[in-house]
C-alpha positions in Angstrom: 80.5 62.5 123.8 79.0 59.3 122.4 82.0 58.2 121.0 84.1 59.2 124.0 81.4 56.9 125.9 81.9 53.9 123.8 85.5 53.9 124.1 85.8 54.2 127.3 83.3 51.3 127.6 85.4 49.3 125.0 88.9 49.9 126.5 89.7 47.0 128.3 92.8 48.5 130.5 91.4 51.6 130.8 89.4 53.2 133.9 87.8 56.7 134.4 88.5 58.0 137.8 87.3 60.9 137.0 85.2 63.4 134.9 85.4 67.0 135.2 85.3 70.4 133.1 86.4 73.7 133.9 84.4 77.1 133.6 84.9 80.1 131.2 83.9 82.3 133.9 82.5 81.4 137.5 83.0 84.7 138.9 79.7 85.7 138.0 76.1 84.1 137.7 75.2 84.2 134.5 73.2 82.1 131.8 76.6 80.7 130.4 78.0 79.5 133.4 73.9 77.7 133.9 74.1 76.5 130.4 77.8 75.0 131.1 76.5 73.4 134.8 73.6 71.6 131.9 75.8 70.8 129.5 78.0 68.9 131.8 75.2 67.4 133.5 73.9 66.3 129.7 77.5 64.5 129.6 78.0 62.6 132.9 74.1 61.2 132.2 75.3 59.9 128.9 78.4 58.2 130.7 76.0 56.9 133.5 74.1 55.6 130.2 77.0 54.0 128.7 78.1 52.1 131.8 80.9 54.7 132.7 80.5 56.1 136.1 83.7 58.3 137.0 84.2 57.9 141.0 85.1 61.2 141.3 83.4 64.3 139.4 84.1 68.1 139.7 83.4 71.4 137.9 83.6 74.4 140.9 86.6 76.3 140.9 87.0 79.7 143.5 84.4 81.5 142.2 82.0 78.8 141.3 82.2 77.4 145.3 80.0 80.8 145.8 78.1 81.5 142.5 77.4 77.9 141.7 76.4 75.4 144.5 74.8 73.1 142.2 78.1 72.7 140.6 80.0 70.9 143.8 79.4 67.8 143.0 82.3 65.1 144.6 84.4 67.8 145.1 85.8 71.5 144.5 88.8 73.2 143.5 89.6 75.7 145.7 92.7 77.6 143.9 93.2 81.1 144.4 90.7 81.5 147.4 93.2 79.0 149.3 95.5 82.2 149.5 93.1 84.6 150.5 92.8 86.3 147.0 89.3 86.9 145.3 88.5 85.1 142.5 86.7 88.1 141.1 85.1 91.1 141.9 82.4 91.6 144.3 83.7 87.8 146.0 85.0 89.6 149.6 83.0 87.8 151.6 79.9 85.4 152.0 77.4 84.8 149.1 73.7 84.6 149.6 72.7 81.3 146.9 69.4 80.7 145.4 66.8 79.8 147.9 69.0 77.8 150.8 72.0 77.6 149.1 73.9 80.1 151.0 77.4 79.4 151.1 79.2 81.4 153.7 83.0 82.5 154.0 83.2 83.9 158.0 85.0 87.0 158.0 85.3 87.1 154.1 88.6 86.5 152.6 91.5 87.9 154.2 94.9 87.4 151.9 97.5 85.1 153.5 100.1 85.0 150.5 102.3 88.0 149.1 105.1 88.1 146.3 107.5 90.6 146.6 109.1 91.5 143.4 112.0 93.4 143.3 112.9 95.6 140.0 
């Protein structure tokens, strides 16, 4: 990352609009999904360090919006949840966080989008 830092530094006609990473799996809290959240915080400090401050930054996918408030950040990407669908098992519905971080689907997820497929 310290060379990515420098170059984006030294590049005169380049600009970074944005940093963000995706997760192996965010449809359960676990130590690898905590240790990815670090890690990522680790790189846009060393960025920040550098002089590179992305405007926008963004890790949570579907399941991490529930499993992983701290990893909002600027924004989210809600993908599969936009059409009702889980992003995992257990997700139907609200998610009790960590001590105040509650995030809170109403009425759970309710599917909106079906594919027919005809043999």
């Amino acid at each position: 990352m310290p060379d990515v830092a420098a170059y984006l530094k030294g590049a005169a006609n380049v600009v970074a609009e944005g940093l963000m990473t995706h997760f192996a799996s965010s449809e359960n809290r676990d130590q690898l999904g905590l240790n990815q959240v670090a890690l990522f915080r680790e790189a846009m400090d060393l960025l920040k360090l550098s002089g590179v401050e992305p405007r926008i930054i963004h890790m949570a996918n579907s399941g991490a919006i529930t499993r992983y408030p701290e990893a909002h950040f600027d924004m989210v990407r809600l993908g599969i949840s936009l059409y009702g669908s889980h992003p995992g098992p257990g997700l139907t519905g609200g998610i009790a966080g960590e001590a105040g971080n509650e995030v809170c689907f109403p009425g759970g997820f309710r599917e909106e989008f079906f594919l027919p497929v005809c043999p």
